[in-house]
PDB file with one MODEL, atoms N, CA, C and O in Angstrom:
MODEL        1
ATOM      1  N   UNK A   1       3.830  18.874  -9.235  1.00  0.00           N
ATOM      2  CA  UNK A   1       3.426  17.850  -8.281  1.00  0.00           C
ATOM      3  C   UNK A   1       3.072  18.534  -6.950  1.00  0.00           C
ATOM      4  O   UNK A   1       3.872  19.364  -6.517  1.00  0.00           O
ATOM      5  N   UNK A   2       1.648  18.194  -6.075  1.00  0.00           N
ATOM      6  CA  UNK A   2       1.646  18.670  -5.610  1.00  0.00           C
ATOM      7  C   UNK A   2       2.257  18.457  -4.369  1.00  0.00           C
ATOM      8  O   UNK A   2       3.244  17.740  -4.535  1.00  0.00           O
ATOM      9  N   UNK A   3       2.019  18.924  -2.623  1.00  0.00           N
ATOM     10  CA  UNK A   3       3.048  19.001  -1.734  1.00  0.00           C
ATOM     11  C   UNK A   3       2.659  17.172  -1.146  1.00  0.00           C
ATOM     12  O   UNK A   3       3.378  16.176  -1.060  1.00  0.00           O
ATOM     13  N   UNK A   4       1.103  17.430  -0.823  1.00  0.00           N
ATOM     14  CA  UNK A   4       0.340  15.881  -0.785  1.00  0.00           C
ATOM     15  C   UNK A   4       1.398  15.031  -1.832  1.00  0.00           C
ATOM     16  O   UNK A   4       2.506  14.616  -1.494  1.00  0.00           O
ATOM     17  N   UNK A   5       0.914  14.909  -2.889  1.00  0.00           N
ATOM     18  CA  UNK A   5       1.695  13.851  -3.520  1.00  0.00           C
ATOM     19  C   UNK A   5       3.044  13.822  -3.490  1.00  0.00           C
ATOM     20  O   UNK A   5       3.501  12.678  -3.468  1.00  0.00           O
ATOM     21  N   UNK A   6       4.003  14.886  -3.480  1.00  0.00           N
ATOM     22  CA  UNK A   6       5.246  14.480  -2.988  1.00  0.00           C
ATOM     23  C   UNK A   6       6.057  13.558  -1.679  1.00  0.00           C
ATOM     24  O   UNK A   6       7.026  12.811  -1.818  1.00  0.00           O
ATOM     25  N   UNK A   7       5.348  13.869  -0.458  1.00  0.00           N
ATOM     26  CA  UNK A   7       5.262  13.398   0.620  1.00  0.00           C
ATOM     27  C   UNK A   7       4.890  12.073   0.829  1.00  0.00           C
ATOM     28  O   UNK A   7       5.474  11.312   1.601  1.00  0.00           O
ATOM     29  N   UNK A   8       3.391  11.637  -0.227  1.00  0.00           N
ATOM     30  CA  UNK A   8       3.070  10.292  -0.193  1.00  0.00           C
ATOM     31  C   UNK A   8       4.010   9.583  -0.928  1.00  0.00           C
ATOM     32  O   UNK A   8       4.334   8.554  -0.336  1.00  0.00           O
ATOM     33  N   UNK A   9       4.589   9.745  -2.023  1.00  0.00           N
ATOM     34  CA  UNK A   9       5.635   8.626  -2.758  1.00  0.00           C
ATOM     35  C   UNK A   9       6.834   8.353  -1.832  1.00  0.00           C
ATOM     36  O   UNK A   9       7.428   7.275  -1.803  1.00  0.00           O
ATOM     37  N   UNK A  10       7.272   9.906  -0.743  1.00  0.00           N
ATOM     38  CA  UNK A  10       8.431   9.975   0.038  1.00  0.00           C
ATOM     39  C   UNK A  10       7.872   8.827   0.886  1.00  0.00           C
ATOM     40  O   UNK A  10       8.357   7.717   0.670  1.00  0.00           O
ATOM     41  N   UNK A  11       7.070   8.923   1.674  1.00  0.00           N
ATOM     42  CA  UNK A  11       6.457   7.425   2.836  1.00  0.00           C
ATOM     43  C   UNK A  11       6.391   6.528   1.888  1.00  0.00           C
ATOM     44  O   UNK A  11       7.275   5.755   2.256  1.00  0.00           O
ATOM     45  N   UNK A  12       6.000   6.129   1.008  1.00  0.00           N
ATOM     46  CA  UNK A  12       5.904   4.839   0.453  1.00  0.00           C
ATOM     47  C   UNK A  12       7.560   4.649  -0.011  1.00  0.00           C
ATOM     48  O   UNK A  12       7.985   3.524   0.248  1.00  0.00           O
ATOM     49  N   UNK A  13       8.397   5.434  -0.554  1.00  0.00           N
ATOM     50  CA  UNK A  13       9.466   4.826  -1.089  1.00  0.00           C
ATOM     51  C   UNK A  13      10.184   4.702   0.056  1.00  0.00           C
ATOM     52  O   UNK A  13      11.045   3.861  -0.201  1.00  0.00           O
ATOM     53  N   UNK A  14      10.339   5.152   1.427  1.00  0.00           N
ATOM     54  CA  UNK A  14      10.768   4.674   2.762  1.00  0.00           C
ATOM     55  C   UNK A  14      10.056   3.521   2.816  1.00  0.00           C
ATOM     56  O   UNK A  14      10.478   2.439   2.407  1.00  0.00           O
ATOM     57  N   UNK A  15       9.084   3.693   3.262  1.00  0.00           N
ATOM     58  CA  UNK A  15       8.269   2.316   3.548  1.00  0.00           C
ATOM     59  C   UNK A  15       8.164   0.771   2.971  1.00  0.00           C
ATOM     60  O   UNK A  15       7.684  -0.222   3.518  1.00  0.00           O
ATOM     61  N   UNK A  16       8.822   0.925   1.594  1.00  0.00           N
ATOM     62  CA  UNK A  16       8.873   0.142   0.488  1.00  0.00           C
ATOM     63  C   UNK A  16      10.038  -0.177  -0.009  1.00  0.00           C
ATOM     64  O   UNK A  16      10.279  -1.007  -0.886  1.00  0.00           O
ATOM     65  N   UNK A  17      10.697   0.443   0.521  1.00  0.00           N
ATOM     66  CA  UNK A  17      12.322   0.709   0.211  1.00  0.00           C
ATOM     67  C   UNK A  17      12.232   0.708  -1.352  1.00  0.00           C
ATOM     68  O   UNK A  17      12.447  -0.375  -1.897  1.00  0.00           O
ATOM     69  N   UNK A  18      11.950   1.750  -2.111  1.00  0.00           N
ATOM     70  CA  UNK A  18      11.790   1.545  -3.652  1.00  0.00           C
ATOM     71  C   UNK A  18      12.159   3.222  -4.076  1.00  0.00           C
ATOM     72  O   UNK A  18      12.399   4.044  -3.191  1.00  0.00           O
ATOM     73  N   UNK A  19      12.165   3.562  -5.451  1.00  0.00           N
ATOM     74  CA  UNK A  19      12.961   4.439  -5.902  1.00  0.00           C
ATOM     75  C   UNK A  19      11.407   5.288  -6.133  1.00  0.00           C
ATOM     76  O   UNK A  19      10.449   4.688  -6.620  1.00  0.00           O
ATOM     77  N   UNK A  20      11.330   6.618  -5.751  1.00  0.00           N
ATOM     78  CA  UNK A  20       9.687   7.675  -5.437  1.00  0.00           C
ATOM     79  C   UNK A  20       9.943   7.089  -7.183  1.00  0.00           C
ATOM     80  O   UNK A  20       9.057   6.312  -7.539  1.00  0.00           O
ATOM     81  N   UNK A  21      11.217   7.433  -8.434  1.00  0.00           N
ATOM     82  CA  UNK A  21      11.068   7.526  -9.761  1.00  0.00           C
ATOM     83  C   UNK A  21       9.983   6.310 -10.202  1.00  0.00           C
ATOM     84  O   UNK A  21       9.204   6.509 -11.134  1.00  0.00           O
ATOM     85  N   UNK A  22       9.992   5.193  -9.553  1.00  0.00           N
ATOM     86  CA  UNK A  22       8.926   4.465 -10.299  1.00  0.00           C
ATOM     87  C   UNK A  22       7.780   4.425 -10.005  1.00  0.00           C
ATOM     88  O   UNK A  22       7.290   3.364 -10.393  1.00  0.00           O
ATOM     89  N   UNK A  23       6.883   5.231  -9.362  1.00  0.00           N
ATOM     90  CA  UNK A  23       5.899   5.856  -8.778  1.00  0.00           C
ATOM     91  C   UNK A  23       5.153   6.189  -9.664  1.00  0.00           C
ATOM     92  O   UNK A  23       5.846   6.866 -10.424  1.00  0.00           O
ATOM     93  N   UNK A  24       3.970   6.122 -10.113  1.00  0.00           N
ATOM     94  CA  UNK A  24       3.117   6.735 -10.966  1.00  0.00           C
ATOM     95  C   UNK A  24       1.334   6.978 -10.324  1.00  0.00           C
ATOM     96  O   UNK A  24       0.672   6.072  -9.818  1.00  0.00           O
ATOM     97  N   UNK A  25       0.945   8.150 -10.485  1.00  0.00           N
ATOM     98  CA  UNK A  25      -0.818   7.898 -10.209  1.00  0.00           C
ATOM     99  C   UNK A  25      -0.985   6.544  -9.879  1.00  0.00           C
ATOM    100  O   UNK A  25      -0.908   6.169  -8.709  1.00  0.00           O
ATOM    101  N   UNK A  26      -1.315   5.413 -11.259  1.00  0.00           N
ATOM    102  CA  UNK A  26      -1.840   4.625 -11.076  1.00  0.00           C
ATOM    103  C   UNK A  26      -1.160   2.984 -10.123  1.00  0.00           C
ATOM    104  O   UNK A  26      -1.648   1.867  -9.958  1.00  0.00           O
ATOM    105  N   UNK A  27      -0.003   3.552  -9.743  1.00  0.00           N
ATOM    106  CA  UNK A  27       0.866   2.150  -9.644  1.00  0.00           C
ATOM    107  C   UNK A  27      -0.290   1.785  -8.185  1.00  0.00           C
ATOM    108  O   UNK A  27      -0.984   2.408  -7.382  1.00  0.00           O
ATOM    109  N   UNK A  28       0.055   0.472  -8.499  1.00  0.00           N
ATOM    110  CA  UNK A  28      -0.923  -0.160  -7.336  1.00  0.00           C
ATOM    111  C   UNK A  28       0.224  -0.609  -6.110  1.00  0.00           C
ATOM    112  O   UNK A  28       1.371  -0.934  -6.416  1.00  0.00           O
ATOM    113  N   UNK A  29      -0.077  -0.589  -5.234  1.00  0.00           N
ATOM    114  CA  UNK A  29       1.049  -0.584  -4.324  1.00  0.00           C
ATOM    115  C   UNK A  29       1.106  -1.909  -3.634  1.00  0.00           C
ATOM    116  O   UNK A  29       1.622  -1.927  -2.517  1.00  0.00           O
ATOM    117  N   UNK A  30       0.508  -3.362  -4.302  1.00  0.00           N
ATOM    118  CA  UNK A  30       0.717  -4.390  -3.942  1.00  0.00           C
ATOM    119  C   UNK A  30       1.088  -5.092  -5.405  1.00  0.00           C
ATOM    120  O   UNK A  30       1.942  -5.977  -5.453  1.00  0.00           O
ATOM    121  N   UNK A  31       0.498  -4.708  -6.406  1.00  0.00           N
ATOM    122  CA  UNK A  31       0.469  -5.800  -7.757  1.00  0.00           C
ATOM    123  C   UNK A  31       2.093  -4.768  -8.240  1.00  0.00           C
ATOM    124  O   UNK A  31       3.166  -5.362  -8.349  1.00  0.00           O
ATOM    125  N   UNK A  32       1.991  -3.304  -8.461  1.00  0.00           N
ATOM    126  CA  UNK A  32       2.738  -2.918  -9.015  1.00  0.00           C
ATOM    127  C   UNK A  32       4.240  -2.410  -8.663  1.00  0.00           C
ATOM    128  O   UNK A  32       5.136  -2.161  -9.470  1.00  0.00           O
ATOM    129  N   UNK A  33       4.283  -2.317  -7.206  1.00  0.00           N
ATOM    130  CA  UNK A  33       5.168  -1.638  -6.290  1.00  0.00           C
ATOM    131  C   UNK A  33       5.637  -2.675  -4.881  1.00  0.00           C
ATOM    132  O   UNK A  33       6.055  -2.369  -3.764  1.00  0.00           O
ATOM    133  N   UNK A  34       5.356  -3.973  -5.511  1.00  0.00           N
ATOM    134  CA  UNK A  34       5.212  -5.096  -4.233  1.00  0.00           C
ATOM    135  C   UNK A  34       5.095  -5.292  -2.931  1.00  0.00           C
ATOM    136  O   UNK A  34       5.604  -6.207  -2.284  1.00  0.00           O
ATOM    137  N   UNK A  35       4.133  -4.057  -2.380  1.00  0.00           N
ATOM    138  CA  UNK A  35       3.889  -4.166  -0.926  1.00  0.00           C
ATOM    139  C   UNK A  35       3.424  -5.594  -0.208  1.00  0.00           C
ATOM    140  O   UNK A  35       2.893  -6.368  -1.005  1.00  0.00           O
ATOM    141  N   UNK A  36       3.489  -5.880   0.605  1.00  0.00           N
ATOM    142  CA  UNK A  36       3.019  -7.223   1.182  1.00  0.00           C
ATOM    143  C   UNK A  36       1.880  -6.829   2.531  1.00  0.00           C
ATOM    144  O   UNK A  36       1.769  -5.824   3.233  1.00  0.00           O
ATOM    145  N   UNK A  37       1.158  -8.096   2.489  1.00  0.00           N
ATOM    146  CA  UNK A  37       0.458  -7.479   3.740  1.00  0.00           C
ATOM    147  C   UNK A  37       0.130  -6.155   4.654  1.00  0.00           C
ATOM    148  O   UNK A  37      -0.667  -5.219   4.723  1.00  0.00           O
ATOM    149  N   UNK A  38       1.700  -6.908   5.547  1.00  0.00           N
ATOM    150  CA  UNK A  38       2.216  -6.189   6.524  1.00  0.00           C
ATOM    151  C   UNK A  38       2.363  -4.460   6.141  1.00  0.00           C
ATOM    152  O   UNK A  38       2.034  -3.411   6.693  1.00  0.00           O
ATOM    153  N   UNK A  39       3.083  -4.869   4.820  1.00  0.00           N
ATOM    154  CA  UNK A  39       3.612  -3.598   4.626  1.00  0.00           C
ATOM    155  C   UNK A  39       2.365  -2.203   3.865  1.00  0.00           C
ATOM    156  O   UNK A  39       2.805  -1.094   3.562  1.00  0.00           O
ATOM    157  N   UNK A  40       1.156  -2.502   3.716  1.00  0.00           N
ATOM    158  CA  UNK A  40      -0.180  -2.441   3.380  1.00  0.00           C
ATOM    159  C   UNK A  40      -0.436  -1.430   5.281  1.00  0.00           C
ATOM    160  O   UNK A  40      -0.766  -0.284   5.585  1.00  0.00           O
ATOM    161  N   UNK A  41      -0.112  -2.484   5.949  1.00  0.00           N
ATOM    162  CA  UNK A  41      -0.650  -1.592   7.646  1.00  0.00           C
ATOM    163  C   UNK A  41       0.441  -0.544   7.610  1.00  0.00           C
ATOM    164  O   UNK A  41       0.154   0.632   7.389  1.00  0.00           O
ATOM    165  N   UNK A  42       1.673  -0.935   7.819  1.00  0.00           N
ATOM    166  CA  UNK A  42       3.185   0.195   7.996  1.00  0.00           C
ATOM    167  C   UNK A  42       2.663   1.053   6.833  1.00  0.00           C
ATOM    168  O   UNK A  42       3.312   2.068   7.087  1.00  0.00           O
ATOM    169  N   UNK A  43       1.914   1.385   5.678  1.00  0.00           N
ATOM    170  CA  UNK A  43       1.646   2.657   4.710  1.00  0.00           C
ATOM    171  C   UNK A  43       0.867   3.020   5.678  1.00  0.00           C
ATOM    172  O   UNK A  43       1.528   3.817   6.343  1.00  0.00           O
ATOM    173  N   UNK A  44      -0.263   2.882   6.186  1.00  0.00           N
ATOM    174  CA  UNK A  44      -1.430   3.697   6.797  1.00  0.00           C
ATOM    175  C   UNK A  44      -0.397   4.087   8.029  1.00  0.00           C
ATOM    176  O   UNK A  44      -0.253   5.291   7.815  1.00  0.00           O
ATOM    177  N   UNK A  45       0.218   3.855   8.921  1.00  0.00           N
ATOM    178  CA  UNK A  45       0.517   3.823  10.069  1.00  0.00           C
ATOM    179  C   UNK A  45       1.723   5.393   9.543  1.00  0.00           C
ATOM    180  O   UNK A  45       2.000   6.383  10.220  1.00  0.00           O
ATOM    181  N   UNK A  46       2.029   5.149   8.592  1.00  0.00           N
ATOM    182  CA  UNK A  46       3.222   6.282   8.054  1.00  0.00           C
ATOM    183  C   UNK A  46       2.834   7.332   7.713  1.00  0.00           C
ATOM    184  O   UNK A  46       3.307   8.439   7.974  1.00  0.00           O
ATOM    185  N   UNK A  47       1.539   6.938   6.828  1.00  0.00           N
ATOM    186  CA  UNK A  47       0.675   8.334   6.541  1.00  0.00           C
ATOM    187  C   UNK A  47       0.250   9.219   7.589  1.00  0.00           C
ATOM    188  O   UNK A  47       0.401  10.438   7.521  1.00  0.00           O
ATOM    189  N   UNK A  48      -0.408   8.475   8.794  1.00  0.00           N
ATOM    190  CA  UNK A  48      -0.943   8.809   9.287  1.00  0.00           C
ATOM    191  C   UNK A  48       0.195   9.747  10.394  1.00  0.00           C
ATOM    192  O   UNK A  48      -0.176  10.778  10.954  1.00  0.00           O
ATOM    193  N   UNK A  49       1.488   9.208  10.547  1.00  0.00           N
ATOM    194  CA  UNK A  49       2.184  10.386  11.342  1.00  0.00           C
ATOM    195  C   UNK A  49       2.986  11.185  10.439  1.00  0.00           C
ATOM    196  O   UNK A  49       3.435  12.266  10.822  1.00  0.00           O
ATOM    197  N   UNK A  50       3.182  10.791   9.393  1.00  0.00           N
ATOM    198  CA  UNK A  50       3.942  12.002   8.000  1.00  0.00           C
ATOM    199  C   UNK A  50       2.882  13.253   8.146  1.00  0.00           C
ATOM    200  O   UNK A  50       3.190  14.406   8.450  1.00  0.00           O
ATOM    201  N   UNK A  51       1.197  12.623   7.781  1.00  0.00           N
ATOM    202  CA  UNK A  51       0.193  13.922   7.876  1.00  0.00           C
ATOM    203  C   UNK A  51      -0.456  14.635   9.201  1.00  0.00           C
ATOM    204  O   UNK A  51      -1.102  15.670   9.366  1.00  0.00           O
ATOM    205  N   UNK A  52       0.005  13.628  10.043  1.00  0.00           N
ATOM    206  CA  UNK A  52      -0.802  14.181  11.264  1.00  0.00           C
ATOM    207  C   UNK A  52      -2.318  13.599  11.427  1.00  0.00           C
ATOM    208  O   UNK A  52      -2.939  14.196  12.307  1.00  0.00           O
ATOM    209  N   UNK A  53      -2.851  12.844  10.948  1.00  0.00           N
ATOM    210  CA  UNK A  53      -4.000  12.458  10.539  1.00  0.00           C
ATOM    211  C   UNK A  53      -4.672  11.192  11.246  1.00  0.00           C
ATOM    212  O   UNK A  53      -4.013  10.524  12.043  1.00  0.00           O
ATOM    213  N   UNK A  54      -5.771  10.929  10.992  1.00  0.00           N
ATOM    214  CA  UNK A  54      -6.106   9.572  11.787  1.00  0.00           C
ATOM    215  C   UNK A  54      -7.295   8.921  10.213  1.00  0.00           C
ATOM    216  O   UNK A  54      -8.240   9.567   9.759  1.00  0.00           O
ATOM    217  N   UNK A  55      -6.951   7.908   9.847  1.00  0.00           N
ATOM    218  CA  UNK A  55      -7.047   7.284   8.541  1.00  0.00           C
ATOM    219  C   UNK A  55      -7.938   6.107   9.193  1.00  0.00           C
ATOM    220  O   UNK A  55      -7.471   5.284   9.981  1.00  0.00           O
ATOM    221  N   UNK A  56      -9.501   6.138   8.695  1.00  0.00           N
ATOM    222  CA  UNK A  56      -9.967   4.459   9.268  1.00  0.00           C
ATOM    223  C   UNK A  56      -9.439   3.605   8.554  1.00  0.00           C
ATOM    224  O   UNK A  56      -9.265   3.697   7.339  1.00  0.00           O
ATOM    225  N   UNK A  57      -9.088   2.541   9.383  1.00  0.00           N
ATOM    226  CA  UNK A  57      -8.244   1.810   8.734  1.00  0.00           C
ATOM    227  C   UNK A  57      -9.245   0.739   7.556  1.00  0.00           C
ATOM    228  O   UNK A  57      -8.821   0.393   6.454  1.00  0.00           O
ATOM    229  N   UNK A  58     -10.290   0.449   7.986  1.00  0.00           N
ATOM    230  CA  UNK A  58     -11.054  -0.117   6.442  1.00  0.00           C
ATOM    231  C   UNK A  58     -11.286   0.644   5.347  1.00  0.00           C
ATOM    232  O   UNK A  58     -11.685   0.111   4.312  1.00  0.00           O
ATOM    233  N   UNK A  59     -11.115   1.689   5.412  1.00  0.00           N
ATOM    234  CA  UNK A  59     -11.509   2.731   4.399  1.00  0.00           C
ATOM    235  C   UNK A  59      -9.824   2.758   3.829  1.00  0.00           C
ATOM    236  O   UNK A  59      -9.689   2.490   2.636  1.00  0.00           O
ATOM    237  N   UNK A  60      -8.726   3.024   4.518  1.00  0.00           N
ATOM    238  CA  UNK A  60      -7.476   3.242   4.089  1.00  0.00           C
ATOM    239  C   UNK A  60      -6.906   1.914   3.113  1.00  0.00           C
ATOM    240  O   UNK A  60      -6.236   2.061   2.091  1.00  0.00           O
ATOM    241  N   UNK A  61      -7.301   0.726   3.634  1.00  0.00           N
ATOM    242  CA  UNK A  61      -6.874  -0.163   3.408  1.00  0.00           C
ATOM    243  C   UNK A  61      -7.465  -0.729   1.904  1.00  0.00           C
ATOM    244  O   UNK A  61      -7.177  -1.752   1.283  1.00  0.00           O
ATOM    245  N   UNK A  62      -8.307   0.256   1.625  1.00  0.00           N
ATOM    246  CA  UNK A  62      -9.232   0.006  -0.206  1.00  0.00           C
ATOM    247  C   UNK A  62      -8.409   0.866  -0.887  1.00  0.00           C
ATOM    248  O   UNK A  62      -8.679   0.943  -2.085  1.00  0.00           O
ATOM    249  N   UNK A  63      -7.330   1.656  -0.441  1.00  0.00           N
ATOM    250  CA  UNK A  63      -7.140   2.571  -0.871  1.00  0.00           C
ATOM    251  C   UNK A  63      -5.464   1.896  -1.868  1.00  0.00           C
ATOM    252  O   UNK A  63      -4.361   1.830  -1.324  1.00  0.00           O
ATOM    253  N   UNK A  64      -5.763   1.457  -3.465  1.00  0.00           N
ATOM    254  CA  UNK A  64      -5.004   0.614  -3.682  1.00  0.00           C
ATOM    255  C   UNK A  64      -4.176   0.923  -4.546  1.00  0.00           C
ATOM    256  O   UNK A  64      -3.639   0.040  -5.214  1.00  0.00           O
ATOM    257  N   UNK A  65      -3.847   2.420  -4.754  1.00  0.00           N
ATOM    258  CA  UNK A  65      -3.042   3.099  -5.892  1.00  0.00           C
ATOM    259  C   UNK A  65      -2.597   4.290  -4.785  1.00  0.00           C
ATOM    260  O   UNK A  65      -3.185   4.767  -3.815  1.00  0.00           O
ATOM    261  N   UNK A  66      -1.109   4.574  -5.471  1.00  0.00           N
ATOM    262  CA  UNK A  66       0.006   5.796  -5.104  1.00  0.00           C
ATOM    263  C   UNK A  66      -1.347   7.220  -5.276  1.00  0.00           C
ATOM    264  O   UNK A  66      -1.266   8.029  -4.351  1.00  0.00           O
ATOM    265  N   UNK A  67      -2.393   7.505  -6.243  1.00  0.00           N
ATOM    266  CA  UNK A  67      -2.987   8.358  -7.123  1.00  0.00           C
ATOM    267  C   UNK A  67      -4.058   8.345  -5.797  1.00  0.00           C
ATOM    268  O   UNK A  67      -3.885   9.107  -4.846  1.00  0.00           O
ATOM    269  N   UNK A  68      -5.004   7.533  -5.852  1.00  0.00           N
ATOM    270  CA  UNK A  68      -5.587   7.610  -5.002  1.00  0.00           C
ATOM    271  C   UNK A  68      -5.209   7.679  -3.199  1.00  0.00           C
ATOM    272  O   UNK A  68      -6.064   7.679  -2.313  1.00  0.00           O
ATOM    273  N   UNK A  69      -4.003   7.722  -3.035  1.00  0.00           N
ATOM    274  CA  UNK A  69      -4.223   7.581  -1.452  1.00  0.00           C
ATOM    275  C   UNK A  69      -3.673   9.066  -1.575  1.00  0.00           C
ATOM    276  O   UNK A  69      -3.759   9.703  -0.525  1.00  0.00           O
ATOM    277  N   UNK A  70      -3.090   9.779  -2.726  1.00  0.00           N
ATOM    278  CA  UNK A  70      -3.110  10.947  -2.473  1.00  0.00           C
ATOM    279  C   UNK A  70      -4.332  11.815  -2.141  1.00  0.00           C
ATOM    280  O   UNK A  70      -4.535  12.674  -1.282  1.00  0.00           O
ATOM    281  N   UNK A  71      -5.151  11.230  -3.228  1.00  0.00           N
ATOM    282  CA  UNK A  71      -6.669  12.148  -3.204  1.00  0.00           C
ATOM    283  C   UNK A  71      -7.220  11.468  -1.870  1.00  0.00           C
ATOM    284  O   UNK A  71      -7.760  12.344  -1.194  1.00  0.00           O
ATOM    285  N   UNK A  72      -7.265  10.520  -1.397  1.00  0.00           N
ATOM    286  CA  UNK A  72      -7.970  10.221   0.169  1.00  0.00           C
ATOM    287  C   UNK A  72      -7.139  11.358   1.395  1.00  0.00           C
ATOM    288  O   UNK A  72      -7.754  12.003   2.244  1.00  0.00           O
ATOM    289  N   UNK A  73      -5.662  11.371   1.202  1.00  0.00           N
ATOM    290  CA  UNK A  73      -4.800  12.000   2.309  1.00  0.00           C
ATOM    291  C   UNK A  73      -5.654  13.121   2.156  1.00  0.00           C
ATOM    292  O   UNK A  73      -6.547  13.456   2.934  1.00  0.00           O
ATOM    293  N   UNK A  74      -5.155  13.957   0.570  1.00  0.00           N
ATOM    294  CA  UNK A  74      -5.727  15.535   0.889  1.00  0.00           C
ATOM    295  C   UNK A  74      -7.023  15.643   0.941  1.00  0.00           C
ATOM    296  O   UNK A  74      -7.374  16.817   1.060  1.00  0.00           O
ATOM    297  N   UNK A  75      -8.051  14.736   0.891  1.00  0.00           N
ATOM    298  CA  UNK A  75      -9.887  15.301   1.595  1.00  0.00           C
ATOM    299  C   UNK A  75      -9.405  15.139   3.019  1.00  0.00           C
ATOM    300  O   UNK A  75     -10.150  15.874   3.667  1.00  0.00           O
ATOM    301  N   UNK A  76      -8.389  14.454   4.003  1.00  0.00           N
ATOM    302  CA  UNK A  76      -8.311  14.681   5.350  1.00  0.00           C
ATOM    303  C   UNK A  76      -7.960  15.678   5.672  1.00  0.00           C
ATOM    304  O   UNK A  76      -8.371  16.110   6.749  1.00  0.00           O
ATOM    305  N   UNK A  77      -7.138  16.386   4.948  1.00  0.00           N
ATOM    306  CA  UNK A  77      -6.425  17.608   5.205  1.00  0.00           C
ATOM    307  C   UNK A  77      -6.594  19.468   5.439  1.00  0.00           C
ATOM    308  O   UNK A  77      -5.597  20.156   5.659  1.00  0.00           O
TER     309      UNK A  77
ENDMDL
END
Protein backbone atom coordinates (compact mmCIF):
# COMPACT_ATOMS: atom_id res chain seq x y z
CA UNK A 1 0.00 0.00 0.00
CA UNK A 2 1.22 2.93 -0.96
CA UNK A 3 2.30 6.07 1.50
CA UNK A 4 -0.71 8.30 -0.49
CA UNK A 5 -3.14 5.64 0.17
CA UNK A 6 -2.28 4.92 3.64
CA UNK A 7 -2.69 8.47 4.84
CA UNK A 8 -5.98 8.89 2.81
CA UNK A 9 -7.98 5.95 4.63
CA UNK A 10 -6.04 7.48 7.99
CA UNK A 11 -8.12 11.12 7.20
CA UNK A 12 -11.11 9.47 6.20
CA UNK A 13 -11.26 6.92 9.12
CA UNK A 14 -10.66 10.14 11.53
CA UNK A 15 -12.94 12.03 9.62
CA UNK A 16 -15.60 9.33 9.48
CA UNK A 17 -14.95 7.90 12.61
CA UNK A 18 -14.85 4.31 10.87
CA UNK A 19 -12.36 1.38 11.03
CA UNK A 20 -9.23 2.33 7.76
CA UNK A 21 -10.10 -2.13 7.78
CA UNK A 22 -13.30 -1.48 5.88
CA UNK A 23 -11.78 0.67 3.33
CA UNK A 24 -11.42 -0.65 -0.05
CA UNK A 25 -10.30 1.10 -3.67
CA UNK A 26 -13.71 1.13 -4.59
CA UNK A 27 -15.78 2.02 -1.36
CA UNK A 28 -17.70 5.11 -2.14
CA UNK A 29 -17.50 7.38 0.67
CA UNK A 30 -21.18 8.45 0.83
CA UNK A 31 -23.27 5.18 -0.42
CA UNK A 32 -20.57 2.83 1.08
CA UNK A 33 -18.72 4.42 4.09
CA UNK A 34 -21.75 6.88 5.08
CA UNK A 35 -20.29 10.25 4.73
CA UNK A 36 -22.95 12.98 4.82
CA UNK A 37 -22.84 16.21 3.19
CA UNK A 38 -21.00 18.07 5.57
CA UNK A 39 -18.74 15.44 6.08
CA UNK A 40 -17.98 15.27 2.00
CA UNK A 41 -16.40 19.28 2.75
CA UNK A 42 -14.42 18.13 6.33
CA UNK A 43 -12.66 15.14 3.65
CA UNK A 44 -11.39 17.89 1.26
CA UNK A 45 -10.59 20.33 4.08
CA UNK A 46 -8.43 17.20 5.81
CA UNK A 47 -6.79 16.25 2.74
CA UNK A 48 -5.89 19.26 1.99
CA UNK A 49 -3.85 19.95 5.43
CA UNK A 50 -2.79 16.02 5.94
CA UNK A 51 -1.08 16.77 2.16
CA UNK A 52 -0.25 20.21 2.21
CA UNK A 53 -2.20 20.80 -0.88
CA UNK A 54 -4.90 23.09 -2.23
CA UNK A 55 -7.77 20.71 -3.88
CA UNK A 56 -10.54 22.75 -6.17
CA UNK A 57 -13.17 22.13 -4.45
CA UNK A 58 -15.59 21.17 -7.62
CA UNK A 59 -13.18 18.95 -8.94
CA UNK A 60 -12.57 17.31 -5.25
CA UNK A 61 -16.01 17.03 -4.56
CA UNK A 62 -16.59 14.36 -7.90
CA UNK A 63 -14.11 12.67 -6.36
CA UNK A 64 -16.45 9.68 -4.99
CA UNK A 65 -14.33 6.60 -4.03
CA UNK A 66 -11.41 5.96 -1.15
CA UNK A 67 -9.38 4.60 -4.84
CA UNK A 68 -9.84 7.52 -6.60
CA UNK A 69 -9.17 10.42 -4.24
CA UNK A 70 -6.00 8.58 -3.81
CA UNK A 71 -5.10 8.82 -7.52
CA UNK A 72 -6.43 12.69 -7.55
CA UNK A 73 -4.17 13.42 -4.07
CA UNK A 74 -0.99 11.82 -5.71
CA UNK A 75 -1.26 13.82 -9.42
CA UNK A 76 -1.13 16.94 -6.74
CA UNK A 77 1.80 15.75 -5.27
Amino acid sequence: MSDVETRVKEVVARTLKIDTGIMKPESRFVEDLGAESIQSVELVAAFEEEFDIEMDDEEALDVKTVGKAVEFIAKLL
